[in-house]
C-alpha positions as a Markdown table, in Angstrom:
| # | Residue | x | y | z |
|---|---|---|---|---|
| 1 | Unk | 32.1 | -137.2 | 74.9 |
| 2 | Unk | 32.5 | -141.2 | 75.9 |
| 3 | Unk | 31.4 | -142.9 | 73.1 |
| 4 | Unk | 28.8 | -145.9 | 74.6 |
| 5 | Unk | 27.8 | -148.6 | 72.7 |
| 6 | Unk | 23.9 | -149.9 | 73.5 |
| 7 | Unk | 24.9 | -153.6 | 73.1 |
| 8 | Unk | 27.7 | -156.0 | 73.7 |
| 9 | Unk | 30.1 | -156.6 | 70.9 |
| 10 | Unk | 31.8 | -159.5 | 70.0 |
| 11 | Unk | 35.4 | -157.6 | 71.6 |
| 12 | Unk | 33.4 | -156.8 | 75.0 |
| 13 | Unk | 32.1 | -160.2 | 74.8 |
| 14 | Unk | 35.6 | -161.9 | 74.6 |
| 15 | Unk | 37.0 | -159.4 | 77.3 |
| 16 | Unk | 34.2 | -160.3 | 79.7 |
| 17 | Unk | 34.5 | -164.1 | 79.4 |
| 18 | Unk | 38.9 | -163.6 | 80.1 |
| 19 | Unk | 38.1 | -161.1 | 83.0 |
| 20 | Unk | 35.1 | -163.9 | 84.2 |
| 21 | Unk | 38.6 | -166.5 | 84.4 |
| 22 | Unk | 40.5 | -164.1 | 85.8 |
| 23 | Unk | 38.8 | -163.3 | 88.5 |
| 24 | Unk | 37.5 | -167.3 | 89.6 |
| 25 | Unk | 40.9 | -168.3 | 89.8 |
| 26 | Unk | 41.9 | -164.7 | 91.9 |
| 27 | Unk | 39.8 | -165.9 | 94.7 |
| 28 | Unk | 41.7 | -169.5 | 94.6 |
| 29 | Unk | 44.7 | -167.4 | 94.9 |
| 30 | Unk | 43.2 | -165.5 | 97.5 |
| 31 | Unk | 42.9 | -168.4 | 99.7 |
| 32 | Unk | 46.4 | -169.8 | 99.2 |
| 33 | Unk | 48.1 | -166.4 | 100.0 |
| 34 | Unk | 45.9 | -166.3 | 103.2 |
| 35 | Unk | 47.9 | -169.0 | 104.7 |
| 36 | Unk | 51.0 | -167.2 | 105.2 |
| 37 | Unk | 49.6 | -163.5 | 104.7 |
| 38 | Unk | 46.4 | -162.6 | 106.7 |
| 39 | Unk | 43.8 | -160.9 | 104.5 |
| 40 | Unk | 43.6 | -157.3 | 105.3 |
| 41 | Unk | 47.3 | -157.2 | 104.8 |
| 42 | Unk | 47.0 | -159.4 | 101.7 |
| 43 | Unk | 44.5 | -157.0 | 100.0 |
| 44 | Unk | 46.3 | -153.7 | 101.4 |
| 45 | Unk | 49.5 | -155.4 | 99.4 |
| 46 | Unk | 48.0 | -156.6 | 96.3 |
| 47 | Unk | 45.9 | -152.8 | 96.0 |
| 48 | Unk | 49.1 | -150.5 | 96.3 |
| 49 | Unk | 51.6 | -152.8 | 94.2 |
| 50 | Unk | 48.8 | -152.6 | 91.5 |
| 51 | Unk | 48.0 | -148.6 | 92.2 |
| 52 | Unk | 51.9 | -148.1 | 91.7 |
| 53 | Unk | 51.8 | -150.1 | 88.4 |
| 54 | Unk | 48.8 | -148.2 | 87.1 |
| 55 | Unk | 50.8 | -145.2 | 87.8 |
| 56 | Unk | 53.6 | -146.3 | 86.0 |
| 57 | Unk | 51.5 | -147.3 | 82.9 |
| 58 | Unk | 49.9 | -144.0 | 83.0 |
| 59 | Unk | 53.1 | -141.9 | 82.9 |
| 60 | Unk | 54.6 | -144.2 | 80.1 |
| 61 | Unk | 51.4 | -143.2 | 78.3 |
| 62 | Unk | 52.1 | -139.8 | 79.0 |
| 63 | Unk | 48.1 | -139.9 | 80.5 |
| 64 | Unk | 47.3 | -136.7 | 83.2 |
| 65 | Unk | 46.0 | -138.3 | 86.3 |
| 66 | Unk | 46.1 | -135.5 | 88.6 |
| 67 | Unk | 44.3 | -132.8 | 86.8 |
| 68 | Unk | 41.3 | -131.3 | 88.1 |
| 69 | Unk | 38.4 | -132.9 | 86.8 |
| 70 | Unk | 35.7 | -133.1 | 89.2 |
| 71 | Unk | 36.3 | -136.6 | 90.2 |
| 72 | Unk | 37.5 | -136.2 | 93.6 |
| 73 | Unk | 34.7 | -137.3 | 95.4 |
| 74 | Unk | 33.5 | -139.7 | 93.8 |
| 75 | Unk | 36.8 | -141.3 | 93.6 |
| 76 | Unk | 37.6 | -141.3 | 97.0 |
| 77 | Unk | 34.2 | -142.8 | 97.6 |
| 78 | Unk | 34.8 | -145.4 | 95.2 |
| 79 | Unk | 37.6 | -146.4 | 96.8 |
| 80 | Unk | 36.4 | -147.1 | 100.0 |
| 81 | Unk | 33.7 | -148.8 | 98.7 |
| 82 | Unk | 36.2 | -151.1 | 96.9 |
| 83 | Unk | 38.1 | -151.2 | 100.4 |
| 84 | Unk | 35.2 | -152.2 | 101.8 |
| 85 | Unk | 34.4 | -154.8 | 99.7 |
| 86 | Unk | 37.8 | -156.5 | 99.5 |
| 87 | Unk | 37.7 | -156.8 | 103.5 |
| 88 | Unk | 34.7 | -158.6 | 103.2 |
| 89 | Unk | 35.9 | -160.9 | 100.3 |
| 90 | Unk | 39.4 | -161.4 | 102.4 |
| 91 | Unk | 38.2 | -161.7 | 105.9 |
| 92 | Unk | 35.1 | -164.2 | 104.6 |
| 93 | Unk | 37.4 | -166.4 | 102.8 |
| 94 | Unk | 38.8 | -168.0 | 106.3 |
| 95 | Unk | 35.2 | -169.1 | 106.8 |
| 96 | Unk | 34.2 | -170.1 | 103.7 |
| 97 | Unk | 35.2 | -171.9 | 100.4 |
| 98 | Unk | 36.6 | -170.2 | 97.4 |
| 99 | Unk | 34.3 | -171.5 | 95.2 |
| 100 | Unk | 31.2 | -170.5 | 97.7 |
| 101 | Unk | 32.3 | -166.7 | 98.1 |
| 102 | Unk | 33.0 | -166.7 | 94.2 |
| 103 | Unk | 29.2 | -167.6 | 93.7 |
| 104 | Unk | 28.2 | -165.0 | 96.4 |
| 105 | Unk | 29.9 | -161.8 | 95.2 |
| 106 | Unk | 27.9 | -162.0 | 92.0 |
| 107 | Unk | 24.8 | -161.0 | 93.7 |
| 108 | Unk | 26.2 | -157.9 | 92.5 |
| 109 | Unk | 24.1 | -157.5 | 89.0 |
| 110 | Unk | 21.4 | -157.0 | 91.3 |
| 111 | Unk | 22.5 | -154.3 | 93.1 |
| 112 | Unk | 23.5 | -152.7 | 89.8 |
| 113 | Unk | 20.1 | -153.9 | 88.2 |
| 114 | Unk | 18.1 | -152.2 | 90.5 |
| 115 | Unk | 19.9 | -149.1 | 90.8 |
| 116 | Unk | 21.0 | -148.0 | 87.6 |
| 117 | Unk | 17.4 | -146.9 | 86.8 |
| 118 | Unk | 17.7 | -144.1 | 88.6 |
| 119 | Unk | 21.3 | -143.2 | 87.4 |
| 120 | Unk | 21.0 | -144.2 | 83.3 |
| 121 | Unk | 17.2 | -144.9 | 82.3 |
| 122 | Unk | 18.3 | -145.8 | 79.4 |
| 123 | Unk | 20.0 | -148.9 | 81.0 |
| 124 | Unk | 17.0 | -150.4 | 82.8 |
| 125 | Unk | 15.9 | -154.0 | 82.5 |
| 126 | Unk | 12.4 | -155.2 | 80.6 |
| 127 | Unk | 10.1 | -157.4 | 82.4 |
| 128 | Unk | 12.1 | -160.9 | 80.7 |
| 129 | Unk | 15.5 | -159.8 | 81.3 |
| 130 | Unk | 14.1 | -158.6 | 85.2 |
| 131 | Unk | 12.6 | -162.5 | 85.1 |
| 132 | Unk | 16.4 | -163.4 | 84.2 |
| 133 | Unk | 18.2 | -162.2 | 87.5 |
| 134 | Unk | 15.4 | -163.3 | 89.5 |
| 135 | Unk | 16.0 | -166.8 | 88.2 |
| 136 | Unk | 19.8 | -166.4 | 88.8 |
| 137 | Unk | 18.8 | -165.1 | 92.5 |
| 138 | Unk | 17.2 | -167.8 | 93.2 |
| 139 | Unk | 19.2 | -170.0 | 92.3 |
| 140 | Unk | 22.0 | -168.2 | 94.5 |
| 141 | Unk | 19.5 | -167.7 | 97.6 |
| 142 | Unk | 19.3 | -172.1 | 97.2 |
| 143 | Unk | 22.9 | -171.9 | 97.7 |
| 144 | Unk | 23.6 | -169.5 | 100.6 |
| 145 | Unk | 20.5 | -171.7 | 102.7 |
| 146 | Unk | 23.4 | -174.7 | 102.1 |
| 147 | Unk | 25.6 | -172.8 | 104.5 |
| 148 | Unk | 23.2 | -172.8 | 107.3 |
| 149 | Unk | 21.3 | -176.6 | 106.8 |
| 150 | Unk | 24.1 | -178.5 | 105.6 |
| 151 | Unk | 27.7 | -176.8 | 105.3 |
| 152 | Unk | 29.9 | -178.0 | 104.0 |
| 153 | Unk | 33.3 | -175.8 | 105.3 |
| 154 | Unk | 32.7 | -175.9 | 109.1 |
| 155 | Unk | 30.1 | -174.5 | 111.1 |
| 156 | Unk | 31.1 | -171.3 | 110.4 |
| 157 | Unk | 30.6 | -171.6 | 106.9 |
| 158 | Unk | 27.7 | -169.2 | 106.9 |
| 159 | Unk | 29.8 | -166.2 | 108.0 |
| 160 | Unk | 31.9 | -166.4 | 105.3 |
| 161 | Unk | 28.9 | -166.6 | 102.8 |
| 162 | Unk | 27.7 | -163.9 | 104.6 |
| 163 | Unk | 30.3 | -161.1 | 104.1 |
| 164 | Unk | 30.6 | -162.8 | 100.6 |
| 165 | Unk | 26.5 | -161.1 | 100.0 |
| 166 | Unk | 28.1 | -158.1 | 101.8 |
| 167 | Unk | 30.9 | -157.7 | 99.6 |
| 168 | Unk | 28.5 | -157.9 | 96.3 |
| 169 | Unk | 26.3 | -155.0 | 97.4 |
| 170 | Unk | 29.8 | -153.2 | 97.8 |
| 171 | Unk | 30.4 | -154.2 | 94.4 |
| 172 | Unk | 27.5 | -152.8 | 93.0 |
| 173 | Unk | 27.4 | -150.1 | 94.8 |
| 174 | Unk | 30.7 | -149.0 | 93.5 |
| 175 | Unk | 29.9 | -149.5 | 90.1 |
| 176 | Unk | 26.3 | -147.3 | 90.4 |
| 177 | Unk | 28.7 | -144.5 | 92.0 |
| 178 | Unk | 31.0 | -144.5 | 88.6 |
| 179 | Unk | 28.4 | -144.0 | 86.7 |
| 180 | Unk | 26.4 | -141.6 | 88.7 |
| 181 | Unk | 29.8 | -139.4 | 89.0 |
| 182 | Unk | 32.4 | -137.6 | 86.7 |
| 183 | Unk | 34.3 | -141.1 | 87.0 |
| 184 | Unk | 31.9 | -142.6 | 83.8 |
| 185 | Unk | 33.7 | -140.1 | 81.5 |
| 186 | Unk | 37.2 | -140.3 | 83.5 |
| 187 | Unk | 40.0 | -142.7 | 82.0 |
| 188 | Unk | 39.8 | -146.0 | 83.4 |
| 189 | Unk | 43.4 | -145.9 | 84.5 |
| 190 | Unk | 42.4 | -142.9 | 86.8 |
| 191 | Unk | 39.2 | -145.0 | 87.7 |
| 192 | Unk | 41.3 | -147.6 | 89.0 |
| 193 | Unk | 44.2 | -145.4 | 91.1 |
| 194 | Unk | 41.4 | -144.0 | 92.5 |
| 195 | Unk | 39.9 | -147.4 | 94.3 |
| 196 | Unk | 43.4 | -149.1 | 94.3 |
| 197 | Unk | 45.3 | -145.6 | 96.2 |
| 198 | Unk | 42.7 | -145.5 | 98.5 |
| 199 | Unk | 41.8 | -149.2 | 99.5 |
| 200 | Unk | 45.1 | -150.0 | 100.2 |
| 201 | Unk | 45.4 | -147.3 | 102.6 |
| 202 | Unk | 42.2 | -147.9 | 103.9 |
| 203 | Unk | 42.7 | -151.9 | 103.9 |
| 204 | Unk | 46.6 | -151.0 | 105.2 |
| 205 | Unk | 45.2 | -148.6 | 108.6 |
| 206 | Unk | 42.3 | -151.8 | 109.2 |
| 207 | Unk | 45.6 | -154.5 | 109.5 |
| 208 | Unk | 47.1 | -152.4 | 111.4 |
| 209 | Unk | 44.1 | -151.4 | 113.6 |
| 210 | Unk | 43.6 | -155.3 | 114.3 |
| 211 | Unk | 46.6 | -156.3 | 115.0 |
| 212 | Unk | 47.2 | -158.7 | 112.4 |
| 213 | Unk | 50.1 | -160.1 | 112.5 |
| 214 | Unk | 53.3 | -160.3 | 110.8 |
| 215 | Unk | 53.8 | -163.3 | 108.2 |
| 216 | Unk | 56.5 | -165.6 | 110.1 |
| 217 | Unk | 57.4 | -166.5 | 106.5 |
| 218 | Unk | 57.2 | -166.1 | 102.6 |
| 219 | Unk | 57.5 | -168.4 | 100.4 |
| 220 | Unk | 56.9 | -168.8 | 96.6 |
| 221 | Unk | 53.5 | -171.0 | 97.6 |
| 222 | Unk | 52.2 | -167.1 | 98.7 |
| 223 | Unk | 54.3 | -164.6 | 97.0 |
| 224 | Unk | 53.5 | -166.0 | 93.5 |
| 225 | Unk | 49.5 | -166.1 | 94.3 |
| 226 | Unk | 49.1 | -162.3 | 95.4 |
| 227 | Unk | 51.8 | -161.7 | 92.3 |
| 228 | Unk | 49.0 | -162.7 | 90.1 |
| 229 | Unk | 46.7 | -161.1 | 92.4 |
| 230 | Unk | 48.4 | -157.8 | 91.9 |
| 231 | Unk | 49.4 | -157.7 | 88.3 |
| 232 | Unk | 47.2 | -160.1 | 86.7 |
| 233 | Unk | 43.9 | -159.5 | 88.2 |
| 234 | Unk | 44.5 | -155.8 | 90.1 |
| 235 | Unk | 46.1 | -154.1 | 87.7 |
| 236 | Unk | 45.1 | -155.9 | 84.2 |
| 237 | Unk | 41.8 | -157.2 | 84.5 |
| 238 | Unk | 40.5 | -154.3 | 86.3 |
| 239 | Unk | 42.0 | -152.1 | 84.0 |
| 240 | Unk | 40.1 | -153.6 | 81.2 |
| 241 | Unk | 36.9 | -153.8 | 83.4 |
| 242 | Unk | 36.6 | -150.2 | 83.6 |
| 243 | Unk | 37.2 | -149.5 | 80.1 |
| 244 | Unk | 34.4 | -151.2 | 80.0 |
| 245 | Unk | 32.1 | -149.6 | 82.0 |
| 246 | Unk | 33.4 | -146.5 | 80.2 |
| 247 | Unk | 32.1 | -148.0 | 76.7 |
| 248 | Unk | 28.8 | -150.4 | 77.4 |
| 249 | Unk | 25.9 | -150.5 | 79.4 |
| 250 | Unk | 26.5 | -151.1 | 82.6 |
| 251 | Unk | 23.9 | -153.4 | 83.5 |
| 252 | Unk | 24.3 | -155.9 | 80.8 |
| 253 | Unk | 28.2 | -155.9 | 82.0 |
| 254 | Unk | 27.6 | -156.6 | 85.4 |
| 255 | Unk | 25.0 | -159.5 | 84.3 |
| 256 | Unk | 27.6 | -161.3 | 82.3 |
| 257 | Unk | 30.2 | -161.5 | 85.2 |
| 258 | Unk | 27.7 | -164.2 | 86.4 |
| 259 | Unk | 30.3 | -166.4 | 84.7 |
| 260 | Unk | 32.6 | -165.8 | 86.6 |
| 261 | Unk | 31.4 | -168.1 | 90.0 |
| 262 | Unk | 31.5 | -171.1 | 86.9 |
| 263 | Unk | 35.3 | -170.5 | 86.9 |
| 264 | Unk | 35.4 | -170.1 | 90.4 |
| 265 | Unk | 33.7 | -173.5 | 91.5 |
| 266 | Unk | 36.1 | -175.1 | 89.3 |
| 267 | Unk | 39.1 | -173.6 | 90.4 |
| 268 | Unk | 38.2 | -174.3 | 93.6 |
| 269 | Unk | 37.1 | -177.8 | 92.7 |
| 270 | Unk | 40.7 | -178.9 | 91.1 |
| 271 | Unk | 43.0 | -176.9 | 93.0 |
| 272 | Unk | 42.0 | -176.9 | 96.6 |
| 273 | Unk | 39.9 | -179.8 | 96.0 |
| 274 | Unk | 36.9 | -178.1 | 97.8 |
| 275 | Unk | 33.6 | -179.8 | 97.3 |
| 276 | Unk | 31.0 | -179.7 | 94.5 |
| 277 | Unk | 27.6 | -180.1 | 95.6 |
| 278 | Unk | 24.7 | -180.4 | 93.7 |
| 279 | Unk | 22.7 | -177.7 | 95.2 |
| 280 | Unk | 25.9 | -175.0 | 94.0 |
| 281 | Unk | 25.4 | -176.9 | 91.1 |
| 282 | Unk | 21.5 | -176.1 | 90.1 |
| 283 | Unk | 22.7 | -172.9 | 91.2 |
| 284 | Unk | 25.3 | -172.1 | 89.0 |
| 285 | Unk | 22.7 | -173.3 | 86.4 |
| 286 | Unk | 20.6 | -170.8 | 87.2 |
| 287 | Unk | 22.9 | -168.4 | 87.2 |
| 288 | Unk | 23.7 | -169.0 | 82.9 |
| 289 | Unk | 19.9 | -168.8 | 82.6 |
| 290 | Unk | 19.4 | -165.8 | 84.0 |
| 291 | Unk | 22.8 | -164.3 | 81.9 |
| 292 | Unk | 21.0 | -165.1 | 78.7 |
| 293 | Unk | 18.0 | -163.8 | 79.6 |
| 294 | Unk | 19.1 | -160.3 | 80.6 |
| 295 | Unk | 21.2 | -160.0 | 77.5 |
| 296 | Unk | 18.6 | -161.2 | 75.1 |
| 297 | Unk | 17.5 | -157.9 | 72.8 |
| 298 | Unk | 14.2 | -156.1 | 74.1 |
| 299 | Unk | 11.1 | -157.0 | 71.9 |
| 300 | Unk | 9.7 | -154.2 | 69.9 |
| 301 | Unk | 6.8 | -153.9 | 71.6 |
| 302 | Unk | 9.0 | -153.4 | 74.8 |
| 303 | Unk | 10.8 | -150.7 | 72.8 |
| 304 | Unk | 7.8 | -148.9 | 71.9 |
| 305 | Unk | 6.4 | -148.5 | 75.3 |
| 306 | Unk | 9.8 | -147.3 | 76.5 |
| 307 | Unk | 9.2 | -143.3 | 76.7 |
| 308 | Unk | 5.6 | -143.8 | 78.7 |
| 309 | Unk | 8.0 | -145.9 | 81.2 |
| 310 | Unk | 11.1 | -143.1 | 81.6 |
């Protein structure tokens, strides 16, 4: 048996907050790379350099991958969840900022919030932490309105926020299937092949199916960006992500990547110099808020009406 801690430690904490600045500057990267590589391409590339380097770490571990364990399904739905998702993040980012579709994509908690209930009872939020993520949703919602009143890209702008939303219910989505399946107790190195293997041949057939064309050229301003895409982020980050999952509560995880659109906004901000508004602002503000609030301890009184509730 897994063994799963009820709270977040001190090491989760730490490995959250380096996988929260990993993954604002990944979309940064994203958007650099996208100017010589187009993005279903990009994310087919940066998904099977990282599946072969998972595989390669597994084998020096001497760790089975391909024994029967009942995770089929689940990992082949996993992964085109993932695939899914990635599209959305890829495609959306030639409408949108980086530090926009950052913000966006952690609408996720929510999706994990509200489902995870009905997977792990044991997981669901109290009335105060529930308070929490509607704050943080709010704030969020004030900031996706910015696309259509005032944006602040082009007039497309609101396209790109759009698939940004789409790509966080894919997010949580996939993380509700983990744990609904055999994946919660599989290694998280099998975890991740699964969603790498088969969103890169998912994300490979899509470039091919719409014609994307060829980069005329590479150079180090694109290759190095979906480098750290593929080892840095893909294959490191998301590694330790889904050890993770394996050891903690899934919903208090997915609350504390709120952080992550913090990093994002000022990635974006100091290395593509995109704009900073005041409205993204208050939302990101929000957002904290609401990540304190859902990780701050049940009372006991919330405790003791618990098994009435299950």
């Amino acid at each position: 048996m897994t063994e799963r801690k009820s709270q977040l430690d001190t090491g989760a904490v730490c490995s959250l907050l380096l996988c929260c600045v990993l993954w604002g500057l990944n979309h940064v990267a994203t958007k650099v790379t996208l100017v010589e590589i187009p993005p279903l391409m990009q994310a087919s590339a940066r998904s099977l350099g990282a599946s072969l380097l998972v595989a390669l770490w597994a084998r020096a571990r001497s760790l089975p991958l391909l024994d029967r364990d009942g995770t089929l399904v689940g990992g082949l739905l996993a992964g085109a969840l993932f695939a899914a998702e990635f599209a959305c993040i890829f495609i959306g980012l030639q409408f949108t900022a980086a530090s926009r579709m950052v913000v966006f994509i952690y609408l996720a908690p929510f999706v994990v919030a509200l489902g995870m209930p009905f997977i792990a009872p044991t997981e669901r939020l109290f009335a105060l932490q529930l308070g929490g993520l509607v704050a943080a949703f709010a704030g969020v919602a004030s900031a996706f309105a910015e696309g259509f009143s005032a944006p602040v890209v082009g007039a497309q702008q609101w396209i790109g926020d759009a698939l940004g939303v789409a790509a966080a219910v894919l997010w949580g989505a996939t993380t509700l299937v983990i744990r609904a399946t055999p994946l919660s107790t599989a290694k998280p190195e099998k975890t991740l092949l699964y969603q790498l293997a088969v969103s890169g041949v998912l994300l490979g057939v899509a470039s091919v199916l719409v014609d994307e064309a060829w980069p005329a050229k590479l150079t180090s301003a694109s290759l190095l960006p979906l480098a750290f895409q593929t080892v840095v982020v893909t294959f490191a980050s998301y590694l330790l992500w889904f050890w993770l999952i394996r050891h903690y509560p899934a919903t208090r995880l997915a609350s504390f990547t709120l952080l992550t659109p913090i990093a994002g906004l000022f990635a974006g901000a100091l290395l593509l110099n995109e704009p900073i508004t005041l409205r993204l602002v208050v939302a990101l503000a929000a957002v904290a808020a609401g990540i304190a609030i859902v990780n701050r301890p049940p009372s006991e009184k919330s405790l003791r009406v618990t098994p009435s509730q299950l």
